[in-house]
LOMISE-267897 format. One record per residue (C-alpha): residue number from 0; residue in one letter; x, y, z. Coordinates in Angstrom, 1 decimal. Last residue first. Layout:
N
seq	type	east	north	up
NUM	A	X	Y	Z
...
// end
This chain:
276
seq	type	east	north	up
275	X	-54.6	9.5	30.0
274	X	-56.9	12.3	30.3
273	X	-55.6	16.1	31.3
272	X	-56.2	16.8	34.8
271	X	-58.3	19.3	36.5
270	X	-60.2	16.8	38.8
269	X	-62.6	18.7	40.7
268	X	-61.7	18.9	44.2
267	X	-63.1	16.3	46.6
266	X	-64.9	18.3	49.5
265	X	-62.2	17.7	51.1
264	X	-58.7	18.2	50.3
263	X	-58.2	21.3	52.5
262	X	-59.4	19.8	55.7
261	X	-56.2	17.3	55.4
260	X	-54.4	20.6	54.9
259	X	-55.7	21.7	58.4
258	X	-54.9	18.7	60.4
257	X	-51.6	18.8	59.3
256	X	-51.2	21.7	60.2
255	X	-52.7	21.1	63.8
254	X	-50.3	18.2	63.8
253	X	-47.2	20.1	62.7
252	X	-48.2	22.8	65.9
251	X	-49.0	19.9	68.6
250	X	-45.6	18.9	67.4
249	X	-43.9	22.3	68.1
248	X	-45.3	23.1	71.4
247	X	-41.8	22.4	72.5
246	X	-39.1	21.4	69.9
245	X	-38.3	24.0	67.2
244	X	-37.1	21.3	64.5
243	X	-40.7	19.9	64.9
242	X	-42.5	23.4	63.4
241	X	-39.8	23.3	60.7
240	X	-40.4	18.8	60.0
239	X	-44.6	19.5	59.3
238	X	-43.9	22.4	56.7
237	X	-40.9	20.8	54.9
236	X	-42.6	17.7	54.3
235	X	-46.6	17.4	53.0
234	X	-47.1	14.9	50.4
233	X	-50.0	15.0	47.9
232	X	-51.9	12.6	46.1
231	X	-53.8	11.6	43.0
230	X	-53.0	15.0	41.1
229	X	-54.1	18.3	39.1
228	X	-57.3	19.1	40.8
227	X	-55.2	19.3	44.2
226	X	-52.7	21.7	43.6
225	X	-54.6	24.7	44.5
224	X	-56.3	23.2	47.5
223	X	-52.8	22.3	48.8
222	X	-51.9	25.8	48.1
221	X	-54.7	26.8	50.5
220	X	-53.5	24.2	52.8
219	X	-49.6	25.5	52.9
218	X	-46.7	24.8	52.4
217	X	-47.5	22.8	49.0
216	X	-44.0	24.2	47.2
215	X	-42.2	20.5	46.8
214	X	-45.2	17.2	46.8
213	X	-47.0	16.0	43.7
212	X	-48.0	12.5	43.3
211	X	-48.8	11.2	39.7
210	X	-51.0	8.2	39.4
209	X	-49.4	5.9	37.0
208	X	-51.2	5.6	33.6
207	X	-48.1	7.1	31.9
206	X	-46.5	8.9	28.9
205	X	-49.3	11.1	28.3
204	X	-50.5	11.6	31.7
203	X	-46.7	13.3	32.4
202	X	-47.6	15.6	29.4
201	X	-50.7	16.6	31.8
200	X	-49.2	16.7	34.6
199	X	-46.1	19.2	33.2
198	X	-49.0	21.7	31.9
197	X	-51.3	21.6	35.0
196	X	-47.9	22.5	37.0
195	X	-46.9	25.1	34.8
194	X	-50.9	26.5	34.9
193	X	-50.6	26.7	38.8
192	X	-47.3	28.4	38.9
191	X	-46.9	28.2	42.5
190	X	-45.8	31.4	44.9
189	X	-42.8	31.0	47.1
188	X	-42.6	29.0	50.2
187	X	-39.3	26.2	48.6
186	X	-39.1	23.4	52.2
185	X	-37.9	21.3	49.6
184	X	-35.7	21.9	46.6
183	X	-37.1	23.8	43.7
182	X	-39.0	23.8	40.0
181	X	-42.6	23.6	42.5
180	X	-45.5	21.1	42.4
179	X	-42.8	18.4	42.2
178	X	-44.0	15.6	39.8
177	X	-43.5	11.7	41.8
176	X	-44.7	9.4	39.7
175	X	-46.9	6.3	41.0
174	X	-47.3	2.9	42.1
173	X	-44.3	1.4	39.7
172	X	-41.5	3.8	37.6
171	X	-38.7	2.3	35.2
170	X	-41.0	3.2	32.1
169	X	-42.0	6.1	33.6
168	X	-39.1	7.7	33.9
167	X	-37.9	6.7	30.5
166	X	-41.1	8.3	28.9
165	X	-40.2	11.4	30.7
164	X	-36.7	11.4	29.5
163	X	-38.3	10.9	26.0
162	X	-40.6	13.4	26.6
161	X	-37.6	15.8	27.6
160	X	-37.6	16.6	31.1
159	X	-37.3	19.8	32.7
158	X	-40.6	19.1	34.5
157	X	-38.7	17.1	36.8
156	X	-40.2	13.2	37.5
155	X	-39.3	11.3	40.7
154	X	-39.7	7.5	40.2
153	X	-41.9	5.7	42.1
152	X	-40.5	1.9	43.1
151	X	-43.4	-0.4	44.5
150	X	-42.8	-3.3	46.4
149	X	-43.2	-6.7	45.6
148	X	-39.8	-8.1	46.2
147	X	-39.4	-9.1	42.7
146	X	-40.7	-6.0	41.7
145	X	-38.7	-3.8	43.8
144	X	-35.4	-5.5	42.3
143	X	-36.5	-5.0	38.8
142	X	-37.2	-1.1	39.4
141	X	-34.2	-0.6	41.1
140	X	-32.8	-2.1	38.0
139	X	-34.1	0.5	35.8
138	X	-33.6	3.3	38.3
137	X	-29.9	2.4	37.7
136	X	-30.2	2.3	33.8
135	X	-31.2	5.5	33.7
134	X	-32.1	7.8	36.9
133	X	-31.7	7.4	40.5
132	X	-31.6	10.6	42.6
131	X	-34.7	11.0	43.4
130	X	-34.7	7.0	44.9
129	X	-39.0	6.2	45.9
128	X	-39.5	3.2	48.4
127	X	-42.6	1.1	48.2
126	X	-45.7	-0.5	50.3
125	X	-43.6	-0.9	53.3
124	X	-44.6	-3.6	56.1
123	X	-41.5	-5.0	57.2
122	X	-40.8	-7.8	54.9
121	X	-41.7	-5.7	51.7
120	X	-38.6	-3.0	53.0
119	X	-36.3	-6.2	54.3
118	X	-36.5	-7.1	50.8
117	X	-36.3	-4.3	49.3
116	X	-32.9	-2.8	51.2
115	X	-31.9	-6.3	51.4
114	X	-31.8	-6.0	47.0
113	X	-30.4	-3.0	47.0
112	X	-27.4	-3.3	49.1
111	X	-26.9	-1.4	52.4
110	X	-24.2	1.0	50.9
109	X	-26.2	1.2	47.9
108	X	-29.1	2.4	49.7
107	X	-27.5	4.7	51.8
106	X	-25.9	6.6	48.5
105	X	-29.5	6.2	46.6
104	X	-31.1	8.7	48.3
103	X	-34.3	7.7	50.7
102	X	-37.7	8.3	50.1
101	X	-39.4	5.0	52.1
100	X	-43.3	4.4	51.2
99	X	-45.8	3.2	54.7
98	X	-49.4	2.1	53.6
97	X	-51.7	3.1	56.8
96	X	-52.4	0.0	59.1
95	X	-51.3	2.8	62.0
94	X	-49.7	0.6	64.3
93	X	-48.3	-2.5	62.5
92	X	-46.9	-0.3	59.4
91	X	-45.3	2.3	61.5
90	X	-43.6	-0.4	63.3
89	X	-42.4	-2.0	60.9
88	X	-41.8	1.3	58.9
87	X	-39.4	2.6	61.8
86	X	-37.6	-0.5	62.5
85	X	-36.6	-0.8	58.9
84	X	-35.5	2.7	59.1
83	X	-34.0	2.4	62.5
82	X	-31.6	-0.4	61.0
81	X	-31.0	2.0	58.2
80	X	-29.0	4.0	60.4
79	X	-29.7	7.0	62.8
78	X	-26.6	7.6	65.3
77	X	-28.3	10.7	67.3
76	X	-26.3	13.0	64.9
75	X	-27.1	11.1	62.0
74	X	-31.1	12.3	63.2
73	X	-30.5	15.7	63.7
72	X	-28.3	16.1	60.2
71	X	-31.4	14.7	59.0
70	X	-33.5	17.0	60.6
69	X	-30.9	19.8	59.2
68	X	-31.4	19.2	55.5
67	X	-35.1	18.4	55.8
66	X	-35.3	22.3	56.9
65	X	-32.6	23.5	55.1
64	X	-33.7	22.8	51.6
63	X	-33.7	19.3	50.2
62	X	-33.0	17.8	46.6
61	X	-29.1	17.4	46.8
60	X	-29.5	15.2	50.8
59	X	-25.4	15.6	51.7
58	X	-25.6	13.6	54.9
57	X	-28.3	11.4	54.6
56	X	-31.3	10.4	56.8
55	X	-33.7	7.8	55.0
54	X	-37.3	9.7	54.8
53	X	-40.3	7.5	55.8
52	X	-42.9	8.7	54.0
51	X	-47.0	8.1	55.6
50	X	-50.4	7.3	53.9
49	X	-53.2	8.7	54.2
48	X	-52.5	11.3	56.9
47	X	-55.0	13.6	58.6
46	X	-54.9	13.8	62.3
45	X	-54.6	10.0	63.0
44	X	-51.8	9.2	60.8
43	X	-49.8	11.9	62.0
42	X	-49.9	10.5	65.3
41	X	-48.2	7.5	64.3
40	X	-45.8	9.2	62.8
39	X	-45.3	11.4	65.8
38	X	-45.1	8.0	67.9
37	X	-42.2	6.8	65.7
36	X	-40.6	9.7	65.1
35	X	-40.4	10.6	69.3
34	X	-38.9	7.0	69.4
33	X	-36.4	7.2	67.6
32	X	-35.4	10.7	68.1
31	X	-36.5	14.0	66.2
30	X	-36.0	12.3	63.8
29	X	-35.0	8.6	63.7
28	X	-36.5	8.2	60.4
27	X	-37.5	11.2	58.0
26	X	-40.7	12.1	58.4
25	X	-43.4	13.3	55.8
24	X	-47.0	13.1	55.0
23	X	-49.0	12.2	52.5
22	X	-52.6	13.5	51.8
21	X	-54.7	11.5	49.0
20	X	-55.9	13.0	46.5
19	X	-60.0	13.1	46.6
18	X	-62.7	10.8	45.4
17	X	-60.1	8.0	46.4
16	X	-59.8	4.9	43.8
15	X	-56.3	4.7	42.0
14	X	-54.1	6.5	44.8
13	X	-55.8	4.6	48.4
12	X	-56.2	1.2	45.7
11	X	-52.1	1.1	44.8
10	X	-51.4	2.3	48.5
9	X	-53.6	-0.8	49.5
8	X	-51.5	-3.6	46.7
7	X	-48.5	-2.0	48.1
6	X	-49.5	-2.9	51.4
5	X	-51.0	-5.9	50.3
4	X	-47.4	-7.1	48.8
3	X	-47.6	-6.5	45.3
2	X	-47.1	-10.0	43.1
1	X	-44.4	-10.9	41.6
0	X	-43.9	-11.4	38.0
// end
């Protein structure tokens, strides 16, 4: 077996040791330019951020409300391919020393080829890249090709899920599982059900020791704090991308946020989830 690259080897330690979840937040490449992504990335890191997802622009993105939706279209628009990707995690990687993970569908992925797509990932500086849309015997080769690059491959879980489905997902899952905090595509601002979301962690613990990473429905800090007992780490999207799609003041605005649901997280929470 291959060993973890040390970026995967630090996002493995940030998820497994932290007193608190860890904060992720959430960029897709090339948005809202090249360079403006890279330097707001970078910037993220240094008003909150733990670790930082790199999203892979696509042009029918299935999981996503309209705010991902349309900074994807944004970046396509401005010629975004996987070339800025790579370009973006390295230097991502190099500037902030924070662990980097890719979310990218599979479509652009297969159209790149798996295995570059992991290698050039690990060579770069990423600690992992997660595919929602993979499942079965797909996800399970994902999972073989990640591992011989070293990188991790998460695998998004939905609380629809039979056990055995769940036990699947885990089985083909590395670094952690992805549980959406909300039944929804991104950007969703209704209420949470808390006790749902205790419910699906805690038959997710019984399938795997993976931490479990929530993100979908936390758009805000104090539902951050609500989510929080139940999980290893969170990542913040919808609500740092709207603020950005409105140009102007509209960084200082996502960082500010950001900011504020890092401030969320601590003190530690007490950890609400079921054991192992």
């Amino acid at each position: 077996m291959t060993d973890l690259t040390p970026h995967a080897a630090a996002l493995t330690d940030l998820l497994t040791t932290s007193r608190r979840p860890a904060l992720g937040a959430f960029l897709p490449a090339g948005f809202p330019n090249w360079t403006a992504g890279i330097d707001t990335l970078a910037q993220f890191a240094q008003h909150g951020a733990d670790f930082l997802e790199v999203g892979v622009a696509h042009h029918t993105p299935a999981l996503d409300g309209p705010d991902i939706a349309e900074a994807y279209a944004t970046a396509l628009g401005q010629g975004a391919a996987m070339a800025h990707v790579i370009s973006t995690v390295r230097l991502t990687a190099a500037n902030t020393h924070k662990p980097v993970v890719v979310m990218s569908y599979w479509q652009p992925v297969h159209a790149f080829g798996p295995q570059r797509f992991a290698e050039e990932l690990a060579e770069a500086g990423a600690a992992g890249a997660m595919i929602p849309d993979l499942r079965g015997e797909a996800a399970v080769q994902w999972h073989a090709i990640a591992t011989a690059a070293g990188i991790h491959a998460p695998q998004f879980a939905s609380r629809r899920d039979s056990d055995i489905e769940l036990q699947q997902t885990a089985a083909a899952a590395s670094g952690w599982i992805y549980a959406p905090a909300a039944d929804a595509r991104t950007g969703f601002q209704g209420d949470l059900d808390i006790p749902a979301l205790h419910a699906f962690t805690g038959r997710l613990r019984e399938h795997t020791r993976h931490p479990v990473v929530a993100g979908i429905g936390i758009s805000t800090p104090a539902r951050a704090a609500m989510v929080a007992p139940y999980v290893n780490g969170l990542v913040i999207g919808s609500p740092l991308v709207r603020p950005l799609l409105k140009g102007g003041e509209g960084r200082q605005h996502a960082l500010d946020l950001l900011t504020a649901f890092a401030q969320a997280l601590r003190p530690a929470p007490q950890m609400r989830t079921l054991p192992a």
